[in-house]
PyMOL commands that place a pseudoatom at each C-alpha (Angstrom):
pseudoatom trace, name=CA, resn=UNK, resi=1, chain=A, elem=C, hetatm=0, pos=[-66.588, 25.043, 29.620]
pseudoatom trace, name=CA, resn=UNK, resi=2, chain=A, elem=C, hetatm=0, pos=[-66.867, 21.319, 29.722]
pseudoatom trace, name=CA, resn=UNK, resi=3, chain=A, elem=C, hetatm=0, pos=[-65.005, 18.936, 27.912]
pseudoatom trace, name=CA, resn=UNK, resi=4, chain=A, elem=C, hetatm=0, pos=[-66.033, 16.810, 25.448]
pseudoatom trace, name=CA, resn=UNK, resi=5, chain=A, elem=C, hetatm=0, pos=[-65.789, 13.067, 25.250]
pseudoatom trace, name=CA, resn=UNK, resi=6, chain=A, elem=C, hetatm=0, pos=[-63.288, 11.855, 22.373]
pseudoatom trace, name=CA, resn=UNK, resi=7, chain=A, elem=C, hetatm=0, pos=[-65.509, 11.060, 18.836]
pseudoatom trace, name=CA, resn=UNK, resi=8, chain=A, elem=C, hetatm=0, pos=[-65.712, 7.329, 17.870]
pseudoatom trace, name=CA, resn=UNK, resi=9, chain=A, elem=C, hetatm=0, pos=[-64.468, 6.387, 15.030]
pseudoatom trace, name=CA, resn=UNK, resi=10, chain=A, elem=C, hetatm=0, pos=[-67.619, 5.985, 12.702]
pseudoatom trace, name=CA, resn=UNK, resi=11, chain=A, elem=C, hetatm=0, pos=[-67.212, 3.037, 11.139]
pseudoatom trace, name=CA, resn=UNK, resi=12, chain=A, elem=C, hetatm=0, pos=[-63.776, 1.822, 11.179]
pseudoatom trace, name=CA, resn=UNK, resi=13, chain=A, elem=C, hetatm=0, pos=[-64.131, 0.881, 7.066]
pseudoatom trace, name=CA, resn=UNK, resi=14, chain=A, elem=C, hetatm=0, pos=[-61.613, 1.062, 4.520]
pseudoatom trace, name=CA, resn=UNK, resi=15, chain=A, elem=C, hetatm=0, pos=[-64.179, 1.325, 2.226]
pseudoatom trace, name=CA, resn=UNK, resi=16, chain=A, elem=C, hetatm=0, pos=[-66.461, 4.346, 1.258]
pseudoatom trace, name=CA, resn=UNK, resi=17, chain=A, elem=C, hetatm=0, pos=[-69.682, 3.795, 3.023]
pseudoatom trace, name=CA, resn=UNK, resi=18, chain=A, elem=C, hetatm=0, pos=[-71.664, 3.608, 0.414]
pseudoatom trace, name=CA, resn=UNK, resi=19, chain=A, elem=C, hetatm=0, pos=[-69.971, 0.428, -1.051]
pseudoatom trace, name=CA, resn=UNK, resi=20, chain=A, elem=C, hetatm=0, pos=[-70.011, -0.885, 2.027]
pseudoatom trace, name=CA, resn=UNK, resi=21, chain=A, elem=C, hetatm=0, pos=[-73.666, -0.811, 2.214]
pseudoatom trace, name=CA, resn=UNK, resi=22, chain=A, elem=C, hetatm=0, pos=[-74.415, -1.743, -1.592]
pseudoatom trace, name=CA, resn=UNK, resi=23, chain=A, elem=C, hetatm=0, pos=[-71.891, -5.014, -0.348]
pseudoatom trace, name=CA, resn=UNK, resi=24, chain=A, elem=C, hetatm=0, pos=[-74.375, -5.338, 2.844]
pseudoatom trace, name=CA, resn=UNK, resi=25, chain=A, elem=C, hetatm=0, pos=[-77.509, -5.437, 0.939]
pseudoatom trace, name=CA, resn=UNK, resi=26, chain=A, elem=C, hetatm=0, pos=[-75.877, -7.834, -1.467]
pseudoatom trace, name=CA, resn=UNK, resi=27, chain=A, elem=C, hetatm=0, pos=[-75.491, -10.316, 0.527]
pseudoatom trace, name=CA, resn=UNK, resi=28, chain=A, elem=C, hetatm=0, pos=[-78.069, -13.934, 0.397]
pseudoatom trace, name=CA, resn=UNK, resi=29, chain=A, elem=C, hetatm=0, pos=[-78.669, -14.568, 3.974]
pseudoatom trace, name=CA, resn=UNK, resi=30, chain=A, elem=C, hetatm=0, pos=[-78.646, -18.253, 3.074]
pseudoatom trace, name=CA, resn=UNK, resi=31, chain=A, elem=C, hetatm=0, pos=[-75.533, -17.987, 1.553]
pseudoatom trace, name=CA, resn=UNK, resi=32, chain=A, elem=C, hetatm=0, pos=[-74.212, -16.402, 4.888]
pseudoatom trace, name=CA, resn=UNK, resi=33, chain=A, elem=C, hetatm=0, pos=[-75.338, -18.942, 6.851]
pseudoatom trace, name=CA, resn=UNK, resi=34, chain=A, elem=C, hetatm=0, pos=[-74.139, -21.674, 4.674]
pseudoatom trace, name=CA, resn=UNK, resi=35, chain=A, elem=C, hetatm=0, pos=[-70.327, -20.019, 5.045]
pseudoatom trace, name=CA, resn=UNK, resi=36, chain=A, elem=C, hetatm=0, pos=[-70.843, -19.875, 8.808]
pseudoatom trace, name=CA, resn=UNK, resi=37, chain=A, elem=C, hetatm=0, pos=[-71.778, -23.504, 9.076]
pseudoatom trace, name=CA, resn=UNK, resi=38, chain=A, elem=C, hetatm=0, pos=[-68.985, -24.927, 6.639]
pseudoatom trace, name=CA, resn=UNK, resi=39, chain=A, elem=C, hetatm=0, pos=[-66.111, -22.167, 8.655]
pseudoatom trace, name=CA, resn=UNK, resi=40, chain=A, elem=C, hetatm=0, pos=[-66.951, -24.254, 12.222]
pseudoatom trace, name=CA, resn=UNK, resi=41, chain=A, elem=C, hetatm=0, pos=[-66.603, -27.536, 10.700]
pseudoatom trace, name=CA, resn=UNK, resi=42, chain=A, elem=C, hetatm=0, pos=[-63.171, -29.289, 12.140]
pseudoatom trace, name=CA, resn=UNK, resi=43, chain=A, elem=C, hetatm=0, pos=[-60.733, -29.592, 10.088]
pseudoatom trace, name=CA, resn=UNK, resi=44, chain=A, elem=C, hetatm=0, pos=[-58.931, -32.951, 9.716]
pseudoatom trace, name=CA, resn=UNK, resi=45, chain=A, elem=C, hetatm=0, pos=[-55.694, -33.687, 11.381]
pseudoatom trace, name=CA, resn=UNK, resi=46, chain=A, elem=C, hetatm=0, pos=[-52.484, -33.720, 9.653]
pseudoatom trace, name=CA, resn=UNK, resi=47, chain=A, elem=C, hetatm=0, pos=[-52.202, -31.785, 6.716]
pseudoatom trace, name=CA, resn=UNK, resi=48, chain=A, elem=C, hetatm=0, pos=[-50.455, -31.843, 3.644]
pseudoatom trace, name=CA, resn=UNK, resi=49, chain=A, elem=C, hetatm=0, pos=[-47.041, -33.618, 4.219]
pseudoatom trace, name=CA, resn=UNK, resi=50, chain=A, elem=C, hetatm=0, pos=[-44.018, -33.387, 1.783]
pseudoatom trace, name=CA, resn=UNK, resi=51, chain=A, elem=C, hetatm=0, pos=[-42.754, -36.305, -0.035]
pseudoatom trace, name=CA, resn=UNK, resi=52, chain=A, elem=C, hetatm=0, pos=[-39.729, -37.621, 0.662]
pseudoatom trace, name=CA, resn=UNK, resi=53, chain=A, elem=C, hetatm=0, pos=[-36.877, -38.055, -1.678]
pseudoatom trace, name=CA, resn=UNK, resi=54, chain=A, elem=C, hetatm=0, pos=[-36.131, -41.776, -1.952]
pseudoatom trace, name=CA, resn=UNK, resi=55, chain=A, elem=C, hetatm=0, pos=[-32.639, -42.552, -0.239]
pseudoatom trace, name=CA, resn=UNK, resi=56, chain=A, elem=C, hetatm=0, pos=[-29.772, -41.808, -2.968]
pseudoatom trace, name=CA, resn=UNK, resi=57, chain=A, elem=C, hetatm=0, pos=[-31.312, -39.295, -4.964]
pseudoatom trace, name=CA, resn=UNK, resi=58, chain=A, elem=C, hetatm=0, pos=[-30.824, -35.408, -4.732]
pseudoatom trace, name=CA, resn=UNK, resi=59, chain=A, elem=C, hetatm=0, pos=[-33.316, -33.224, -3.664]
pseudoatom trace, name=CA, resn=UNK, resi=60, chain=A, elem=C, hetatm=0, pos=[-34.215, -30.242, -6.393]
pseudoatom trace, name=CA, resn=UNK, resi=61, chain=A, elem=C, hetatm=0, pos=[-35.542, -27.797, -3.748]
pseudoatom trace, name=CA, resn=UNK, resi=62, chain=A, elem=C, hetatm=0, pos=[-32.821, -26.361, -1.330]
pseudoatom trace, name=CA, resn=UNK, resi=63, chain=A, elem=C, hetatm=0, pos=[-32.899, -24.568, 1.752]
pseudoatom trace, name=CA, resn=UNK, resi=64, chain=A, elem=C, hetatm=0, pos=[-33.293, -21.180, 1.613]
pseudoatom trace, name=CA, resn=UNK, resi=65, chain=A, elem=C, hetatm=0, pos=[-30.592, -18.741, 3.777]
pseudoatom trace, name=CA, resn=UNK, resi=66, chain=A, elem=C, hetatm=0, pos=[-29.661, -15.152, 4.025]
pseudoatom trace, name=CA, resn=UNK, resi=67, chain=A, elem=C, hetatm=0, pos=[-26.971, -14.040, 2.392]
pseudoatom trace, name=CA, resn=UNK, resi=68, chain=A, elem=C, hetatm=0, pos=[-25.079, -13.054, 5.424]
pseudoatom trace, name=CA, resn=UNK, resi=69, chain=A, elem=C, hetatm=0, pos=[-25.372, -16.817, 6.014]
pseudoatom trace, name=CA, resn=UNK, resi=70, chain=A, elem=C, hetatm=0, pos=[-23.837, -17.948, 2.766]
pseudoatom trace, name=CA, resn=UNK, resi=71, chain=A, elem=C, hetatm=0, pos=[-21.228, -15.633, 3.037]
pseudoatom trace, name=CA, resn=UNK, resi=72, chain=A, elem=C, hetatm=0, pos=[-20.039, -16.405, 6.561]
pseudoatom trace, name=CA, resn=UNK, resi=73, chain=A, elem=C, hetatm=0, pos=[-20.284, -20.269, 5.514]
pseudoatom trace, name=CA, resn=UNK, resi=74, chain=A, elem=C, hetatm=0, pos=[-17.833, -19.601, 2.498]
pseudoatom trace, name=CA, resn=UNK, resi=75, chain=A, elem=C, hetatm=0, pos=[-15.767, -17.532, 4.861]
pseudoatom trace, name=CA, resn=UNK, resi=76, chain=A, elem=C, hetatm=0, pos=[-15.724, -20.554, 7.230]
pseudoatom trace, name=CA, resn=UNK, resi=77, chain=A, elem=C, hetatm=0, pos=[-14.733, -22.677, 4.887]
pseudoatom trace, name=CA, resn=UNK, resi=78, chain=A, elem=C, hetatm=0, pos=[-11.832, -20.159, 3.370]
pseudoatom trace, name=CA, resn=UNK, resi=79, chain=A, elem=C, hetatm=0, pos=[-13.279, -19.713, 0.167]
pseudoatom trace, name=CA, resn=UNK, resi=80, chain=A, elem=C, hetatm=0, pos=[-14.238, -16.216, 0.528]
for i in range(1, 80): cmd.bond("trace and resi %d" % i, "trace and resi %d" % (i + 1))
show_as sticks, trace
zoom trace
């Protein structure tokens, strides 16, 4: 007997393939090609920054820590 190579995996979808081919045929071609064109335009440096608070005034938004971290920082300070 000879062995047999190992099966590919058909597809690899997570999708029946029938909606995977009614979602193929669907597609404009123009439309497709508009997408591709507009994904390899560069992107502008920078970004969205965050405001700053102006000097003197508190901040709403804190920073976010574990609570192994808030509880070791009240046992620091002998409150726990």
């Amino acid at each position: 007997m000879t062995a047999r190579p190992p099966k590919d995996p058909m597809l690899g979808l997570d999708m029946p393939y029938s909606e995977a081919l009614e979602r193929y045929i669907g597609v404009d071609p123009k439309e497709l090609q508009a997408n591709i064109a507009q994904s390899k335009k560069k992107k502008p440096p920078g970004g969205k920054k965050k405001k700053r608070a102006p000097p003197g005034k508190k901040v709403k938004d804190r920073k976010v820590i574990s609570m192994r971290e808030a509880h070791m920082s009240l046992k620091r300070r002998g409150l726990v």
